[in-house]
C-alpha positions as CSV (number, residue, x, y, z in Angstrom):
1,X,113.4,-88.0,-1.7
2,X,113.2,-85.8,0.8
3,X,116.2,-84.9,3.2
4,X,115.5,-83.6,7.0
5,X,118.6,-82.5,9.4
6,X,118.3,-82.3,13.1
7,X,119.5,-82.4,16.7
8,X,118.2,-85.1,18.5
9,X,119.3,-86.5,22.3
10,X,120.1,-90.8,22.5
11,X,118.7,-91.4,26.5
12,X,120.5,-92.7,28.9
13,X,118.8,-96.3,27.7
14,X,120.6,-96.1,24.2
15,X,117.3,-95.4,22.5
16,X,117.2,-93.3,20.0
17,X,113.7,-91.7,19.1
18,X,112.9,-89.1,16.1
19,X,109.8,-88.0,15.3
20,X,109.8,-85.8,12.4
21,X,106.9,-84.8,9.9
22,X,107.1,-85.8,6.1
23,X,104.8,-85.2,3.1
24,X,104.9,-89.0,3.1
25,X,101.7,-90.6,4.4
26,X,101.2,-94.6,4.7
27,X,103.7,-95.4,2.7
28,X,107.2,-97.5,3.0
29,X,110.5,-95.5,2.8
30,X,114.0,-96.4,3.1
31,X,116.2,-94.6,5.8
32,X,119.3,-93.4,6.1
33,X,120.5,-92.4,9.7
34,X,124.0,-91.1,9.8
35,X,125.0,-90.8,13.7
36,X,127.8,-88.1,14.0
37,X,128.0,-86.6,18.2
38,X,128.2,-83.3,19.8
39,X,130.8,-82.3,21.9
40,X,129.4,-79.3,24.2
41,X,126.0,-78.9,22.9
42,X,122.8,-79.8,25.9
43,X,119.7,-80.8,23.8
44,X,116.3,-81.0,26.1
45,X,114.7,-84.0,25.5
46,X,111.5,-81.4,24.6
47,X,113.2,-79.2,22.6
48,X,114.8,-82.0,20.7
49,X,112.0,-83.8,18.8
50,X,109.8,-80.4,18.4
51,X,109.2,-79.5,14.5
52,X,109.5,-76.6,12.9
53,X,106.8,-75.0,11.5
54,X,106.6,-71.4,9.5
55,X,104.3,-68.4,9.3
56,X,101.4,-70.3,8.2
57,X,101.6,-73.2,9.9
58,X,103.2,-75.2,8.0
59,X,106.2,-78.3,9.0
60,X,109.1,-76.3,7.3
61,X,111.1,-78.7,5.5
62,X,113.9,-79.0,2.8
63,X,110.9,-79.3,0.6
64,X,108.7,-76.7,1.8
65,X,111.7,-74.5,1.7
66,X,112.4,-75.2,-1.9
67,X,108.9,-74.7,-2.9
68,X,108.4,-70.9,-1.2
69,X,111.8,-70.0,-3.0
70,X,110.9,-71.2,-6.0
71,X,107.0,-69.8,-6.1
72,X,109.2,-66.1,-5.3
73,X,111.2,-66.3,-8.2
74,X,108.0,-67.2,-10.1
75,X,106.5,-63.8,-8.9
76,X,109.6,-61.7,-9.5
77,X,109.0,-63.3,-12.6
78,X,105.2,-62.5,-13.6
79,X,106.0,-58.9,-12.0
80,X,108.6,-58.0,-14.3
81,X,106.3,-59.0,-17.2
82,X,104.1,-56.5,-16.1
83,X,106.0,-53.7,-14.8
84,X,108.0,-52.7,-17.6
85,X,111.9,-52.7,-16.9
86,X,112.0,-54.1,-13.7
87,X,113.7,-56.6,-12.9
88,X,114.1,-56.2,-8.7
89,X,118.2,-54.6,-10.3
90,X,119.3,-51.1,-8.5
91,X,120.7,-49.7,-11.8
């Protein structure tokens, strides 16, 4: 499962439209739109359906996120094995 959050803009013809990448490719997926508006906040109808991609990139996602925080404490972890008494503390 894999959760997104974003801003989007409903036109003035009641449509809504999202366009969003996933890791999920040809396949069916249930979807769960929760509708919740914004008082005092202008979206651009560019600006709005735009991804977010990071320093390599990549779609940054719940996922992706996940994974880079994860593969960090995995190196904090294989560098303390081999530097002796390190573990990233100040004392």
């Amino acid at each position: 499962m894999e959760t997104i959050k974003l801003l989007a803009h409903i036109g003035t013809d009641g449509i809504l439209q999202i366009q969003t990448p996933t890791d999920f490719k040809d396949k069916s997926v249930e979807v769960l739109l929760v509708v919740q508006p914004l008082d005092n906040i202008k979206i651009s109808p560019k600006e709005e359906s735009l991804p977010k991609y990071n320093a390599w990139g990549k779609p940054t996602t719940k996922t992706t996120i996940q994974e880079a925080i994860n593969r960090m404490q995995q190196l904090r972890q294989e560098v303390a094995a081999i530097i002796p008494h390190w573990g990233g503390d100040t004392e």
